[in-house]
VOTOR-726027 format. One line per field, with one value per residue (C-alpha): residue in three letters; y, z, x; residue number from 1. Coordinates in Angstrom, 3 decimals. Each point is the difference from the previous one (the first is absolute). Layout:
VOTOR-726027
code	c(ala,...)
py	c(Y,...)
pz	c(Z,...)
px	c(X,...)
pos	c(NUM,...)
//
This chain:
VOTOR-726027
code	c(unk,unk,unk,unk,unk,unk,unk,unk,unk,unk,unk,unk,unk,unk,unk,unk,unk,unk,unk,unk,unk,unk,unk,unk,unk,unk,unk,unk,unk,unk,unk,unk,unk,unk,unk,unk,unk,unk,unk,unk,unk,unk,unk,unk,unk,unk,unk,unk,unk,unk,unk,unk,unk,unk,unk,unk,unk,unk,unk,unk,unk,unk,unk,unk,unk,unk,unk,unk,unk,unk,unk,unk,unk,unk,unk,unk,unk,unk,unk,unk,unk,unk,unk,unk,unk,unk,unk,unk,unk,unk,unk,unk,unk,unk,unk,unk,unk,unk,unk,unk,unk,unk,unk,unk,unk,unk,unk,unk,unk,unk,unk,unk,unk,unk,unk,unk,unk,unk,unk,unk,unk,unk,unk,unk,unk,unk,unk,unk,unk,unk,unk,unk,unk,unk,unk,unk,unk,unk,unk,unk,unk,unk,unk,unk,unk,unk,unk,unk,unk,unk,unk,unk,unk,unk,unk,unk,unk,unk,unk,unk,unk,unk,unk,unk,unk,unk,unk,unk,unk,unk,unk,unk,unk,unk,unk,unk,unk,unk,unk,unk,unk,unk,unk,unk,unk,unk,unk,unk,unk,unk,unk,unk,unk,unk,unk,unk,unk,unk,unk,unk,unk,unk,unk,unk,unk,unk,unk,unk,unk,unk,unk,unk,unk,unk,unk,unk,unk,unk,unk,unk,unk,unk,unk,unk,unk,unk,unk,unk,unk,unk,unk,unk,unk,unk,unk,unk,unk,unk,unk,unk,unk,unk,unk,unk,unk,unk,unk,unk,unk,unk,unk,unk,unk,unk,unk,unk,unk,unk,unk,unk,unk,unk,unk,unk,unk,unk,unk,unk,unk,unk,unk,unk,unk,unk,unk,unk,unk,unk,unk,unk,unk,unk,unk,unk)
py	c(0.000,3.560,2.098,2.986,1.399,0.228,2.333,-1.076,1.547,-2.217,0.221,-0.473,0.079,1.276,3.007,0.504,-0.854,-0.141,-2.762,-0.002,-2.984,-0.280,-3.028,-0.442,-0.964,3.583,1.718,2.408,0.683,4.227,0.543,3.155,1.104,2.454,-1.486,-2.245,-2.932,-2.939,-2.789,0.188,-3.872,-0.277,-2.531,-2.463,1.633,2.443,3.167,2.083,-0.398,0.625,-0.589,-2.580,1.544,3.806,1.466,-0.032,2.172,2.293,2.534,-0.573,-0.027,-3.461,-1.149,-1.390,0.231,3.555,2.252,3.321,2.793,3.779,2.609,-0.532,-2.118,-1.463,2.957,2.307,1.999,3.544,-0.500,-2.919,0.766,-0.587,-2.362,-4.004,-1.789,-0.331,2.443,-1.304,-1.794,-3.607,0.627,0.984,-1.960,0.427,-0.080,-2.257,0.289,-2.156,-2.360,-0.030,-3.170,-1.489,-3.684,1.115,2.527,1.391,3.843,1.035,3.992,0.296,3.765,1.763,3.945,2.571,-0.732,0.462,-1.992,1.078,3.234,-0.612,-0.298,2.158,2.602,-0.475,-1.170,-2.451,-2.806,-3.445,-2.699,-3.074,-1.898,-3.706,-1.572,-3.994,-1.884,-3.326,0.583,3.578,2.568,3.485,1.836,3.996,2.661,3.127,3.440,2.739,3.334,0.418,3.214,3.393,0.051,-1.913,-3.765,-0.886,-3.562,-3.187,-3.567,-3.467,-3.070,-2.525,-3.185,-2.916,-2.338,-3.717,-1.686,-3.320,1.467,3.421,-0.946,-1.675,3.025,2.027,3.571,1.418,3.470,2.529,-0.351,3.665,1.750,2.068,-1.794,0.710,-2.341,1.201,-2.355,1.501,3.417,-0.375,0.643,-1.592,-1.164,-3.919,-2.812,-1.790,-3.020,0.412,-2.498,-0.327,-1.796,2.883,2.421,1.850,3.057,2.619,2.892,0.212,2.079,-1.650,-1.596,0.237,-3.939,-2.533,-2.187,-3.408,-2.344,-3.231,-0.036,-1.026,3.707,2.893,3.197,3.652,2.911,3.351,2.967,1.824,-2.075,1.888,-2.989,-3.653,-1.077,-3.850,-1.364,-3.320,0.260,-3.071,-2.044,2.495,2.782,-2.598,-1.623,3.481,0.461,-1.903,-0.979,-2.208,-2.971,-0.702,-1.188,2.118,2.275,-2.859,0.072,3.377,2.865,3.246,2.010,3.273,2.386,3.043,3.646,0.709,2.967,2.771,0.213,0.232,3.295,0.321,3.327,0.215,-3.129,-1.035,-4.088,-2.420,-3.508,-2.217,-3.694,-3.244,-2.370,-4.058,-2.641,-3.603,-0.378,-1.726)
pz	c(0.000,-0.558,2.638,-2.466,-0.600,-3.862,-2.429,-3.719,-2.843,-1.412,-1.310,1.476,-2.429,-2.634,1.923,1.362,3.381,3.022,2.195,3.383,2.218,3.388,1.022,2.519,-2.771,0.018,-3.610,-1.346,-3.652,-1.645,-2.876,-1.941,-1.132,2.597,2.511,1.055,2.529,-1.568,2.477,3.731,1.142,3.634,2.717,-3.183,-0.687,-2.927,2.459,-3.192,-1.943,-3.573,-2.809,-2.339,-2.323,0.289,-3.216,-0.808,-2.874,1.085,0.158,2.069,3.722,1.290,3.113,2.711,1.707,0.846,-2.238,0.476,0.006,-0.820,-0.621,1.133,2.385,-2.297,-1.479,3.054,-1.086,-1.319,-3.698,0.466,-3.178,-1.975,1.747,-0.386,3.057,2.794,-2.433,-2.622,2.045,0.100,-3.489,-1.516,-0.238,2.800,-0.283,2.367,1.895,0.681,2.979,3.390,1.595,3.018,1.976,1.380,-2.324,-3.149,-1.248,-2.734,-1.110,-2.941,-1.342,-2.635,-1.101,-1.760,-3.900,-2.926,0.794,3.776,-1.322,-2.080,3.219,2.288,-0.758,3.296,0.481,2.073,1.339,1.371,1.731,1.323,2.228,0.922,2.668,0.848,2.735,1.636,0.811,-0.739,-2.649,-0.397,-2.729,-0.096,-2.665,0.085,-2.082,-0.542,-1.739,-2.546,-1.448,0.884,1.114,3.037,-0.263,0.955,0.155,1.454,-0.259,1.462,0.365,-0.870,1.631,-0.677,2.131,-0.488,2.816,-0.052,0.077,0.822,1.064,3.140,0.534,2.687,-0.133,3.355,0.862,-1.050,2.688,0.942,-2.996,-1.495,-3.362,-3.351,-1.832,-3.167,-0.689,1.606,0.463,3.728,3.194,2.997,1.899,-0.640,1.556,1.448,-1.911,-3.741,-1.791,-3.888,-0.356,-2.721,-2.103,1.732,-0.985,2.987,0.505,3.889,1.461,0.123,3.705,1.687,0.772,-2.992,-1.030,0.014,-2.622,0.767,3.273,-2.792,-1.268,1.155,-2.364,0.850,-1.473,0.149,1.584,-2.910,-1.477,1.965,-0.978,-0.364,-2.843,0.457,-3.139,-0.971,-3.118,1.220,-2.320,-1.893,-0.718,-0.607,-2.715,-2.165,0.051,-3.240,1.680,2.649,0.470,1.173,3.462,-0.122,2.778,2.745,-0.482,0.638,1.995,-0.362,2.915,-1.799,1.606,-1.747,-0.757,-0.116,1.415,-0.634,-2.869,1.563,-1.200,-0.651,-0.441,-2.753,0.233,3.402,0.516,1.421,1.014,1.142,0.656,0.943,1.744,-0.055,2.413,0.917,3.166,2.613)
px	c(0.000,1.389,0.945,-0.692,-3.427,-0.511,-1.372,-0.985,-2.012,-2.369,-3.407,-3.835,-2.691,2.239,0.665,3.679,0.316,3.021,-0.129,1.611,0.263,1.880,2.029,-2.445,-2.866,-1.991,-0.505,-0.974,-1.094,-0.607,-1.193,1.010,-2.658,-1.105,2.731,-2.416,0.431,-1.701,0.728,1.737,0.724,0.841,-0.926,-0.014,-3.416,-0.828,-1.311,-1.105,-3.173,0.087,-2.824,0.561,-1.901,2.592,0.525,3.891,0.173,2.236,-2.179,-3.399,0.833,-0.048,-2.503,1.925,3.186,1.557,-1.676,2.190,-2.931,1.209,-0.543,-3.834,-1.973,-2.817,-0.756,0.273,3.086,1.303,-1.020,-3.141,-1.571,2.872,2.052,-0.606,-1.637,2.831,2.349,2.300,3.346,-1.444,-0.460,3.229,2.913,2.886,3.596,2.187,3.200,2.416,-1.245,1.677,0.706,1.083,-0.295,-3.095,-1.715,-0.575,-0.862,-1.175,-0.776,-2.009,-0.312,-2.490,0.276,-1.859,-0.223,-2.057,-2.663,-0.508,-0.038,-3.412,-1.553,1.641,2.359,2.712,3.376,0.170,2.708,-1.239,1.666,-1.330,2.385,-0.796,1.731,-0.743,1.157,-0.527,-3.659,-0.398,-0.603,0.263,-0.977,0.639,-1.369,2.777,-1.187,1.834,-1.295,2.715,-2.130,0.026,-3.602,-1.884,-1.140,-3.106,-0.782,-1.893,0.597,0.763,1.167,-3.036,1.317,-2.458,0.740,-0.712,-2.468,-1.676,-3.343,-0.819,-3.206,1.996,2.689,0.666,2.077,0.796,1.892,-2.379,-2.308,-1.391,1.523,-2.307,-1.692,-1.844,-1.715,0.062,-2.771,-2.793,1.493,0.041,2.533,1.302,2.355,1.422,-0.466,2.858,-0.553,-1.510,-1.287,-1.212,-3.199,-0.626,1.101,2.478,1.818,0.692,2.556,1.680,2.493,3.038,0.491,3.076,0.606,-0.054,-2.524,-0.139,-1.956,-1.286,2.640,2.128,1.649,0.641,-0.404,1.758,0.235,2.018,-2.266,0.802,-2.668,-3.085,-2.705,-0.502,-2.602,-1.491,-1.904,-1.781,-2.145,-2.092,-1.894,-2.217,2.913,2.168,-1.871,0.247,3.747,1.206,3.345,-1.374,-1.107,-3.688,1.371,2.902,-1.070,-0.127,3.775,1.361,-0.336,1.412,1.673,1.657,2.430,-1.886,-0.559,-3.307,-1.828,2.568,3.016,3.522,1.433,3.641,1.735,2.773,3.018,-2.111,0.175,-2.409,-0.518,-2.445,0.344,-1.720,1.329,-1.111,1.265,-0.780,-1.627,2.704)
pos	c(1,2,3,4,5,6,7,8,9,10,11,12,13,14,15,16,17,18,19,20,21,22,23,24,25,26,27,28,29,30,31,32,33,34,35,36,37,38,39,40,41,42,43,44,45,46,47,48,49,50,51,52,53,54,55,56,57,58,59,60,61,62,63,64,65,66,67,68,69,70,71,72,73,74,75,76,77,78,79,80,81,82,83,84,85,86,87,88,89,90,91,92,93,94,95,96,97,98,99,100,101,102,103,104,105,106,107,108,109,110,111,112,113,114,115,116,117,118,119,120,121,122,123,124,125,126,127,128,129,130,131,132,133,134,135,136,137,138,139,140,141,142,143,144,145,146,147,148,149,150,151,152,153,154,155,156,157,158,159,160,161,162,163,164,165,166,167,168,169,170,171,172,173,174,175,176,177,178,179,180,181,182,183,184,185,186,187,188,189,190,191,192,193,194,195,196,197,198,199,200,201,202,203,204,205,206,207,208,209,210,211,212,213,214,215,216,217,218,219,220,221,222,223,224,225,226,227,228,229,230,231,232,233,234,235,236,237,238,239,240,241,242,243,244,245,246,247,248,249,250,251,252,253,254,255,256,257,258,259,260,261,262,263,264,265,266,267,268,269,270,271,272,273,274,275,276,277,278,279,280,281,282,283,284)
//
């Protein structure tokens, strides 16, 4: 067995693709197209969900995984009416660095910039990175922007983790409990319960709690507090029967806990930075 992690290009779906794997059996594969993280294997158990039926053609954004939202939050965000649903990044193809390896990790920084095509839709310089760290039982995946223009940056996003579970209809997520809540849904507000649990469609907004949550006892899911909300979503059966790239019984299988932007843009001045991270770790 090697005592190095690895790092290889390869491809998924036709799409090119790194895959890392430690020596201790975790790995890790990223698409990309819109740096997204397709499959995280840890535990000896795949821990992401992603739909079979994803369109990889390089262009449509792909359902499942990491989806890297910017620079918009569904389309809550500085230019809505022009901007694609969850902005343009998970659509776009990323450039990557050289990985960074050691016995017992493996980094990778993926990086997109202002170009033609980003201009179309919204006319600001921009600088992304998103840096991916895995370890035995653990990974970390952080979105870095920096305002390369000479006016403010105003933007919203996430990091739409779907997250693979046995059956949603039996999961628990614990950590929000008392953090104030809307369910987008029915348009209502409140504060959460300690313990949700999806025996419905499900798609509600919190303030970010200061402890991490924990799914199924299983995993534990942080984020920076520079991400100010947390955004859970099942489609359930109905919803999920109109999206064209899942399966009927797709939604019993995932359930998305996003480290998100939702409310109100983040405004960078001129050259400011900013990061936001979410963190994923194997219960001990």
């Amino acid at each position: 067995m090697s005592l190095q992690a690895t790092c290889r290009d390869t491809e998924f779906a036709g799409l090119p693709a790194c895959e890392l794997r430690l020596p201790q059996g975790d790995r890790l594969l990223v698409a990309l197209h819109g740096a997204h993280v397709l499959s995280w294997v840890s535990g000896g158990q795949e821990r992401l969900y992603l739909s079979p039926q994803s369109v990889m053609d390089g262009q449509t954004a792909i359902r499942g995984g990491v989806p890297v939202c910017f620079p918009q939050f569904n389309q809550r965000g500085p230019m809505a009416d022009r901007l694609p649903k969850h902005g343009f990044a998970r659509n776009l193809a990323w450039q990557a660095d050289a990985p960074v390896l050691s016995a017992d990790s493996a980094q990778l920084c993926l990086h997109l910039q202002d170009n033609a095509r980003t201009r179309k839709w919204w006319p600001q310089a921009f600088a992304l990175q998103l840096h991916i760290t895995l370890r035995p039982g653990t990974l970390r995946i952080s979105l870095n922007v920096h305002n390369t223009d000479t006016q403010p940056l105003a933007f919203s996003g996430a990091l739409h983790t779907y997250l693979a579970v046995p059956d949603v209809t039996q999961a628990t997520l614990q950590g929000l409990g008392g953090q104030p809540e809307w369910d987008s849904i029915t348009d209502t507000h409140a504060q959460a319960d300690d313990t949700l649990r999806f025996a419905a469609e499900f798609d509600r907004v919190y303030e970010a709690g200061p402890q991490p949550m924990t799914l199924n006892q299983t995993l534990h899911i942080s984020q920076s507090p520079s991400w100010a909300h947390t955004v859970v979503w099942n489609p359930a059966q109905d919803l999920c029967k109109r999206l064209a790239d899942m399966p009927e019984g797709g939604w019993r299988h995932m359930l998305c806990v996003e480290a998100a932007q939702v409310y109100d843009p983040i405004t960078l001045p001129a050259g400011g930075r900013w990061e936001g991270w979410q963190r994923l770790a194997l219960c001990a």
